[in-house]
Structures are given as C-alpha cells and as structure tokens.
N, C-alpha and C positions, 0 to 999 in steps of 0.2 A: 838554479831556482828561478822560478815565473814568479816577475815584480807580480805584487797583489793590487789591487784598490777596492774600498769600501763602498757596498753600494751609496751611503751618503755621501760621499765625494762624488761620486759618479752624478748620482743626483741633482747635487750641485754643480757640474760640470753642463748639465742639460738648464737647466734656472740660468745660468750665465748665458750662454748660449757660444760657450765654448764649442771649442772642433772637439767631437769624440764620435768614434764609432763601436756599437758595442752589436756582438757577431753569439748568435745561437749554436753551437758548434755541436748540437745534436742534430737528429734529423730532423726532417719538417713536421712529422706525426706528434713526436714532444713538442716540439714548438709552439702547435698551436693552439695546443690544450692550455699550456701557461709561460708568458712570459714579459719581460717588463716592456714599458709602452713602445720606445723605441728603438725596442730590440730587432736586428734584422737576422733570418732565417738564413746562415753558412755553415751548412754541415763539413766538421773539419777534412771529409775528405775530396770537397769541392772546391778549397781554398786556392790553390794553383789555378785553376780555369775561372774563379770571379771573383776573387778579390780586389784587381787592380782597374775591372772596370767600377764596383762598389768602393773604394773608396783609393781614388787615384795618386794622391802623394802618400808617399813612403814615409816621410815624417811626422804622420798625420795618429794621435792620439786612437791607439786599438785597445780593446777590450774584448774580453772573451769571458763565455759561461759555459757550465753545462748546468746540470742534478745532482751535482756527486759520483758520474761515472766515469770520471777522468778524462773525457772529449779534450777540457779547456786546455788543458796543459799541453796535450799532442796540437791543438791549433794553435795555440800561442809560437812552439817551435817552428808550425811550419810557415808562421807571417815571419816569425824572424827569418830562418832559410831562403825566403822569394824575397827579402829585405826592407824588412817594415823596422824601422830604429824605437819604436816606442809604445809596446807591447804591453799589455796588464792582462792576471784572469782579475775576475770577480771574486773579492775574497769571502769565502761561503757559499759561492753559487747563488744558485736561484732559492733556494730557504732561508737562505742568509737576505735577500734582497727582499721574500715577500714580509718580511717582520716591518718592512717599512715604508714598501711600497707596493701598488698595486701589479697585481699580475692579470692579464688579457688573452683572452683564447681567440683562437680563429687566424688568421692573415690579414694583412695591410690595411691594420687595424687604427693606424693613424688616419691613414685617408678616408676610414669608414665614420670612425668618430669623428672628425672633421664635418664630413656629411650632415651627419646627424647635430653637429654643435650648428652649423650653418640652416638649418632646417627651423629649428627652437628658435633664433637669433631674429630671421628674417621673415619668418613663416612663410616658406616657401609654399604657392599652393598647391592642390593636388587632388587628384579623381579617383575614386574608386574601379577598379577592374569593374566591376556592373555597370556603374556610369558611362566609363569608357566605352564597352561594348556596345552598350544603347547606341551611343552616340553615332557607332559606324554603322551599327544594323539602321538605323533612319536615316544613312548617307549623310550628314548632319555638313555642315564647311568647317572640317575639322582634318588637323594630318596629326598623324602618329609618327616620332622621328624617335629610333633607336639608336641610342648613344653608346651602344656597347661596339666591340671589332666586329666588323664583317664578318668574321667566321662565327660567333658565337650568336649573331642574327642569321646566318644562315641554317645552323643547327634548329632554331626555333625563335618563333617571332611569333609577335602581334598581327591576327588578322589585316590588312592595307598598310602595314609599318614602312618605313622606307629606312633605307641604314645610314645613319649618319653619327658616327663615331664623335664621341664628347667633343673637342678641339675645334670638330669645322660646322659645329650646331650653328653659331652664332654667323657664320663663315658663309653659310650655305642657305638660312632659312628664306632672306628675300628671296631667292628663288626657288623653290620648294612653294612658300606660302606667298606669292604676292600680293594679299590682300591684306588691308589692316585687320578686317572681319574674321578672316579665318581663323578657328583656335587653333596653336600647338600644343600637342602632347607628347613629352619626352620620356621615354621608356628606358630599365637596364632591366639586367636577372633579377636584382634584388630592390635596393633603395639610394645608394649613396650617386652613382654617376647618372640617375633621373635625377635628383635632388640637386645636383652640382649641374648638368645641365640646362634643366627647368631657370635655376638663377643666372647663371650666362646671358640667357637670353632678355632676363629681365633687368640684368645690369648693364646689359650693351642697348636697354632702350628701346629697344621693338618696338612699334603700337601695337600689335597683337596681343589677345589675351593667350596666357601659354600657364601650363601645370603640368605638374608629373603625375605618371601613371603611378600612385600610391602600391608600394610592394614588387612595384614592375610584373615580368615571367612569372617569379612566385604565387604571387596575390592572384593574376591571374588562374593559373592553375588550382590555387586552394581553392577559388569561387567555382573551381569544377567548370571551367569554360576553357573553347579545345586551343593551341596554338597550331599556328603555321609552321610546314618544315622545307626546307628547300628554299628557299626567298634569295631572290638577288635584284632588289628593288633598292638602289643606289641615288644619290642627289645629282640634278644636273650639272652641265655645265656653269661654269659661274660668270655670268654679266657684269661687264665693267660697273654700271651705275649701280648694282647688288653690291658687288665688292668697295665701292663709294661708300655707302651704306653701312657696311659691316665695319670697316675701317673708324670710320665716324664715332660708331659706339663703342669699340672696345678700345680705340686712343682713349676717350672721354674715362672713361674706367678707369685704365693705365694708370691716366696720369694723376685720377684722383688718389691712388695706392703707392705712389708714388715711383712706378717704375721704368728705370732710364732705358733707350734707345741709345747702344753703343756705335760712335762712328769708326771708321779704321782708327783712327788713333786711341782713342778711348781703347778699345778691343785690344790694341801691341800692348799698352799698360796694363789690363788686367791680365794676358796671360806673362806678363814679367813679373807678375806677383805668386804665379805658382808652385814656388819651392816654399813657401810660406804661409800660403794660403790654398785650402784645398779648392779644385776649381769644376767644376763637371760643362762640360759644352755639349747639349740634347739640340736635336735638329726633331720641333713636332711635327712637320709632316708628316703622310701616309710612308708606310713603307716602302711602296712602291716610286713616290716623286723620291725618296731618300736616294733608293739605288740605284734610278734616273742619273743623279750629279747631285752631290751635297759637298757642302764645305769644310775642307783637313779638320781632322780633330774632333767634328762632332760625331755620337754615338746617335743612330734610330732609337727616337723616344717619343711617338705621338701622343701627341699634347692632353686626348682625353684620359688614357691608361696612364700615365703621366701621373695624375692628378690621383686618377682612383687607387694608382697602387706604385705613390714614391718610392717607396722602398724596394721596390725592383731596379731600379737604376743608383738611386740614391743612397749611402748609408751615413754618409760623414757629418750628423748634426753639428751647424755652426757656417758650410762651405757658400759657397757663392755659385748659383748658377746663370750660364746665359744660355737663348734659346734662339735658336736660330728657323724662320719661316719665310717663304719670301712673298708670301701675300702678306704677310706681318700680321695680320687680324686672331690665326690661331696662336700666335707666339704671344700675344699682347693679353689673351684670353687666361691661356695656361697661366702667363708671369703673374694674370691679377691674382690665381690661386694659391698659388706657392708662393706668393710674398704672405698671405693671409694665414696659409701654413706654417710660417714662420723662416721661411730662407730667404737669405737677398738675392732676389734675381733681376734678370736685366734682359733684353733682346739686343741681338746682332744687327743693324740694319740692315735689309736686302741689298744695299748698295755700298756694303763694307766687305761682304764676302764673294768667294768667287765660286760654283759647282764642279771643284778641278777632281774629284775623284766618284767612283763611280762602284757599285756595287752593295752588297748588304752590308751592315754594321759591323764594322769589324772585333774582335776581340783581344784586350790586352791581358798576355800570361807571359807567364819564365819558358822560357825556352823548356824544350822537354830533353832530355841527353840520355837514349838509350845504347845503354851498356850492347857491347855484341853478343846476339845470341838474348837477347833479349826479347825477342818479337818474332814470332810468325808470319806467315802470310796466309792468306784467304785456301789460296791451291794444297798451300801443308796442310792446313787445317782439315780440310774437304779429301783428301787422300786419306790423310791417317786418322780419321776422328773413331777409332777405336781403343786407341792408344792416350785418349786425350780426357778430363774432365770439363768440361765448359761452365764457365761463370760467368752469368750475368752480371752487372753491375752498374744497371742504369735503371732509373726509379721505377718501382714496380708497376705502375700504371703505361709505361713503356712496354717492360716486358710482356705485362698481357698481352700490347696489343702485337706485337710480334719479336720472336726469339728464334735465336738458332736451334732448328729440331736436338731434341738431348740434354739442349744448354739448364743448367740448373740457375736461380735466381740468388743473390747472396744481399744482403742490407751491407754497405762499405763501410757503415760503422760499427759494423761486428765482425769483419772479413777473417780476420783470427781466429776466433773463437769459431767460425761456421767452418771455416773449411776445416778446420783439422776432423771432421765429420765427414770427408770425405774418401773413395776410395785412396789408400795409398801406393798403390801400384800403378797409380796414373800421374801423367803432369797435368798439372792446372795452366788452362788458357784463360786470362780474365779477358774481356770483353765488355765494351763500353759502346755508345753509339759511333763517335767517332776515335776512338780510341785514348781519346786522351787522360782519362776519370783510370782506366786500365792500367795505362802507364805511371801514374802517378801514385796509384799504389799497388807497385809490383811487387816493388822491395818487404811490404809488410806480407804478402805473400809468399815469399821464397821465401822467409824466417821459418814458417810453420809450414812449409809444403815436403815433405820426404823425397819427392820427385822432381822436385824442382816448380818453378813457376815462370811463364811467358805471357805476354801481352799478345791481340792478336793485331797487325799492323792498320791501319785506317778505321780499326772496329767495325759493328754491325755492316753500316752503311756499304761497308768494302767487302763485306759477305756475300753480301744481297740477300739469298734464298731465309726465309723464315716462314715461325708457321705460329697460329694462336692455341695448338696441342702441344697436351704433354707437358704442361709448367709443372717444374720442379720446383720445390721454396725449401733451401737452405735455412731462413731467416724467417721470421714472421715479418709480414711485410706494412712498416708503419713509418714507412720512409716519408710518405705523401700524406699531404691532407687529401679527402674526398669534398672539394665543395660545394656545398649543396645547391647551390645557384648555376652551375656547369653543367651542362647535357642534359637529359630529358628519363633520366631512369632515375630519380632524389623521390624518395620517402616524402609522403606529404610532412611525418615529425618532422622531419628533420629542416625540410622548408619552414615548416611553422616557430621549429626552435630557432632558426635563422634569422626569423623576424624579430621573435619577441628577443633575443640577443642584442639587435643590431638598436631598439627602442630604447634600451639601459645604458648603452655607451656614455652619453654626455653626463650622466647620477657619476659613471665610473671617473671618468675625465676630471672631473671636478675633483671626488674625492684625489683623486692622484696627485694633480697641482703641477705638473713637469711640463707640460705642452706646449705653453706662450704663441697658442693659436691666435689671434685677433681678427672676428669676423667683419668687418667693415660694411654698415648700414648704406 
C-alpha cells in the first residue's frame, strides 16, 4: 500500500515551508487545465530521466497525484524503485484537494502569479504596444530589450528589439543604453518576464527611465501591428566600468533582501548539509559560457527562465539554492527574486569556484540495465521494418515535427491500453528521442505485446532519417500544453484568454493563501 497524505497536511506542509515535493504524474495536457499551486508537471512515465535533477535528495518528502486514474500509485512505485525512502499519493487526488484548495490552469504558474503579485505591489510601469510603436516609428531615444531566450526572439520580435534575456538585463543595459536620457523597454511573449525585468532594472537603480511593453508579442499582435522574424540583434560586449555599474546595483539589492555571498568555506559547509537538506546548485549564465567551463555540480539554469519558470529546475518547496555567475551581477539579480519567491538562496563567489568541467548540463537518472535482446539497432530496424510496428513515444509536438516514416505515435500514459490496438503479428519497437523514455518502459510493453516488444537503441536521434508525413495517432494527443505565447500560429482567443487569465492571478493567489511570496518595496 502507497502511504496517503491529506491535502491539508500537505497544505500545511507548504504554510511551514517544509521540504515537500508534490509531482503531477498525469500528462502535461491534464496538468494544466487544473492543478494545485505548487504542483510540478512529472508524468509518471518520465520519472526515471527527471526526477533526480527535480528534486535531488532521496530522502526528501514526495508526493504524488493524479484524477482518479491510477497514474499516482504506478509513480509512487517508481520513486520508490530509483530510491526515493519517503513517498506519499494524495489521498483523494486532485477532487479531494480542490474541496479546499485552489486549483490553477496553464504552466509555471508560480512565477506568473509572482509576476503579476510584483506588478500590483510595486506598480511596475508600462506602455502600451501603440505607444511603443510610436515611439520607434518617430526614432524617439528609446531601446526595446527582449528578455525572453534568444530562440523565441528569434522566431519573433519587436520591430529594433535587441535580445537580452532576463538575468543579464540589468548586466548589460549601461551598455546597450549609455545615456541616462534614453528610455528602456523591456519586452516577453506575454507579461510576467517584462514585468520581472522592467523591475530588475528599476531595483538595480539605473537613472534611466524604463517600462514594460504591456502584454509584450501578444498585445502587440492583438493591436494588429506586424512583428519581426529572423532577428539576431544581441547586447555588446560588456565594459569594465558597465560591469562597475551593474555590480553596484544589484549588490545594493542583494544585500537589502538579504542574500549571502558564499566563500569556499561557507560553500564545503553547505554542501555537508546535503543528506539533510535538499540542496540545488544552478550556474545562470548563458548556455553557452555554461558549456565553455562551469563549476562541479552545478546544472544550466539562466538566471531569467530561472525566474520565469522555477519549476523547471526546481520542485522541492522548502530547499536551498546557490547560484553560481562569475560576473556575479546576474547571480545577485536572479537570488534578489527567488529569495522574494520564497527560497533561501545564496550566490557562489567567482573566487570560490573553479570552471574544471566543460560541456552541456549534465543529467542525473538510475542507470538503465537492459535485459539481452532487449534493443535494436538503427541497421535492424532499417532492414526489416516490415516485420516491425513502430511507436513513437516522445511528446507529440516532437513527433509532428519529425518521425520515423510508418512510425505510429502512442501517449506513455496509455501505452497499455493503445497498443494492445495494434497489429499482432508484429513486434513493437518503442522509440524515444534518445532512447531512454523507450527503455524505461518496455517492460510495460512486452506484458501486452503478443509478439514481444524492443526498444530501439540510441532512439530517434540514432535513426536519423524522418519525415513530417504519415502521422499515425494511437493516442489522442494531450500529452503537451499548446502555449499560446510560443510561435507565431496562437488564435488571437486564445492570446486574449491568456491575458485576461494571467490579470486574475493575484484575486486567485490570495484566495489560496499557500505561497509565502514577500515582494519587497
């Protein structure tokens, strides 16, 4: 039997600001139609590949839900199995939970309400998409700085935008803007990482006047005014007396919120606390300085997605984080938010660590141990694929965009129930992008397969050949949210229900009561 716990313990565990993490173990489509505020999005058959970067000691208070359709119970087994010692479902699920607390739609809903409580609090200010435009159509002494990733400013941007991702706003603007005269205007897709940047720059002191582009991409767009596609209009270099500057401001922040600067000693002490305290080490630089040379142990986490969407790295309310930067200005920047968020954090000094490893972020899972005769290769597959069924198994906004010719698509939390719909005169190959999602559940494949079932070895990636024809759907495909703020094909509704959504947060926030946000004036 799976220990239970009530959502009002649970509750109460979040009010305390106990360690607990509590884990959506349906797919992401349920997820974000409803679920409670700090619920994080692990569909139980993704457990094995993110768990242990989500929430990194084993002893650390888990939780699990579904709807009533039995998810919790198979993820509760398999944290215990990768050896997580202190397991719970939710007892009742999520109808049990909404009798007494609020339930939230959408994604990384914490750091949106956040946004939006920080907005109310401080009255961030802010321009209208018309204004703005004026503004550049009369060449006006104004910059537009896009605080979203480089990729999703390159898909679409503000007419003369330049890309500066949240964390090095503050980092980067003296030189971007060297005038005190000149306005900033900080833009995202929607509202929350303008809003969080616009104030960065206002809490690090700038004399510039600066506001957000109100609605960001969206607003834009509703006002039926065109965006830019293709843009790679990046911030300079950074100047010593810039970086004087910037430094300046967000220490002064820092230390008003009260966050420490760990020396090597301080830093051996906190990670000696880690069998007891859960502990997360994010490095916000860019990706690319990451996999330049970063320091053992931290995970790629820049500083402004960070902010906008904790709960991608994050799940263990209660842990400690340190952040490690070695211009220190985006590290000091991030930590003022995520203490205000509610986690203790701290920064690394640049002169406590050393950049001894080198590459992209690594990934912590269980080892994978397949049985023989368990797996394929690319050349078997490619010879005999007449003999074979193929299953997709990677979110279906993947599979669109390329599958193995044939390959059918299957949701892994119905993998049971879809296949047994399939030819039986064939073996199933499941197939993942890198194989790992495949191997992990193969075994629940071979129970219902007549013909047995294989993984294929390295996955998609190790195929190569794909094509965007011929998608098969086993499954109705409601694995993914579509967010409406992402790419350039959103329904004007759907933009518009985005806004007036994201405007109601802080009525919801409040009636909830669980957050123990603290905006600091």
């Amino acid at each position: 039997m799976v220990e239970q716990i009530s959502a009002h313990a649970l509750r109460a565990l979040w009010r305390a600001r106990d360690e607990v993490a509590v884990f959506d173990a349906r797919e992401e489509g349920p997820y974000s139609r409803a679920h409670p505020f700090f619920a994080v999005s692990l569909p139980f058959s993704e457990i094995e590949t993110r768990a242990y970067d989500l929430a990194p000691r084993l002893s650390a208070k888990i939780v699990v839900y579904d709807d009533g359709e039995g998810f919790a119970e198979q993820a509760a087994r398999r944290f215990a199995s990768i050896g997580y010692s202190d397991v719970a479902a939710l007892e009742g699920g999520l109808s049990a939970y909404r009798e007494i607390g609020e339930l939230f739609r959408d994604v990384n809903v914490v750091s949106k309400a956040f946004g939006e409580l920080v907005e109310s609090i401080r009255h961030t200010p802010s321009l209208s998409a018309r204004e703005v435009e004026g503004l550049i159509r009369a060449s006006a002494d104004a910059v537009v700085l896009d605080a979203r990733r480089f990729e999703e400013y390159h898909t679409m941007s503000i007419p003369n935008a330049v890309s500066v991702p949240g964390a090095e706003l503050a980092l980067r603007v003296f030189d971007i803007a060297p005038s005190p005269d000149t306005l900033v205007i900080v833009n995202c897709a929607g509202r929350t990482r303008s809003i969080i940047g616009t104030q960065s720059l206002i809490d690090a002191a700038i004399p510039n006047r600066v506001a957000a582009l109100r609605n960001g991409t969206i607003g834009w767009t509703l006002d039926g005014l065109a965006l830019d596609r293709g843009q790679t209009r990046r911030f300079p270099p950074l100047g010593r007396e810039q970086h004087e500057r910037a430094l300046a401001g967000t220490r002064a922040r820092a230390a008003r919120l009260g966050v420490a600067t760990l020396d090597a000693e301080a830093f051996e002490a906190a990670l000696a606390t880690r069998d007891r305290r859960t502990l997360y080490l994010l490095d916000v630089r860019s990706p690319e300085e990451y996999a330049a040379g970063h320091a053992p142990g931290f995970r790629s986490a820049p500083g402004g997605q960070l902010v906008q969407a904790t709960d991608e790295w994050v799940a263990v309310r209660g842990a400690k984080i340190i952040l490690y930067d070695d211009l220190e200005a985006r590290a000091l920047s991030t930590a003022s938010w995520l203490t205000q968020l509610g986690w203790e954090t701290a920064i690394l000094s640049p002169e406590a660590a050393a950049a001894t490893e080198r590459g992209a972020s690594p990934r912590r899972r269980p080892p994978i141990v397949a049985a023989p005769g368990a797996t394929i290769s690319p050349e078997e597959l490619a010879s005999g694929r007449d003999n074979f069924a193929i299953v997709d198994l990677s979110r279906s906004p993947v599979y669109r965009a390329g599958h193995i010719s044939g390959s059918y698509w299957a949701a892994v939390a119905h993998l049971e129930r879809d296949l047994a719909t399939l030819p039986r005169d064939k073996q199933i190959v499941l197939v993942s992008p890198d194989g790992e999602t495949a191997l992990d559940n193969l075994a629940r494949a071979q129970i219902v397969s007549a013909s047995g079932a294989v993984a294929l070895s390295g996955g998609a990636q190790a195929f190569g050949a794909v094509t965007t024809e011929n998608a098969r759907w086993l499954s109705e495909a409601d694995d993914s949210y579509k967010r409406p703020y992402d790419g350039v094909d959103n329904s004007r509704e759907a933009m518009q229900a985005y806004i007036d959504w994201e405007l109601q947060l802080v009525a919801q926030l409040a009636n909830d009561g669980v957050a123990n946000f603290h905006v600091v004036r």
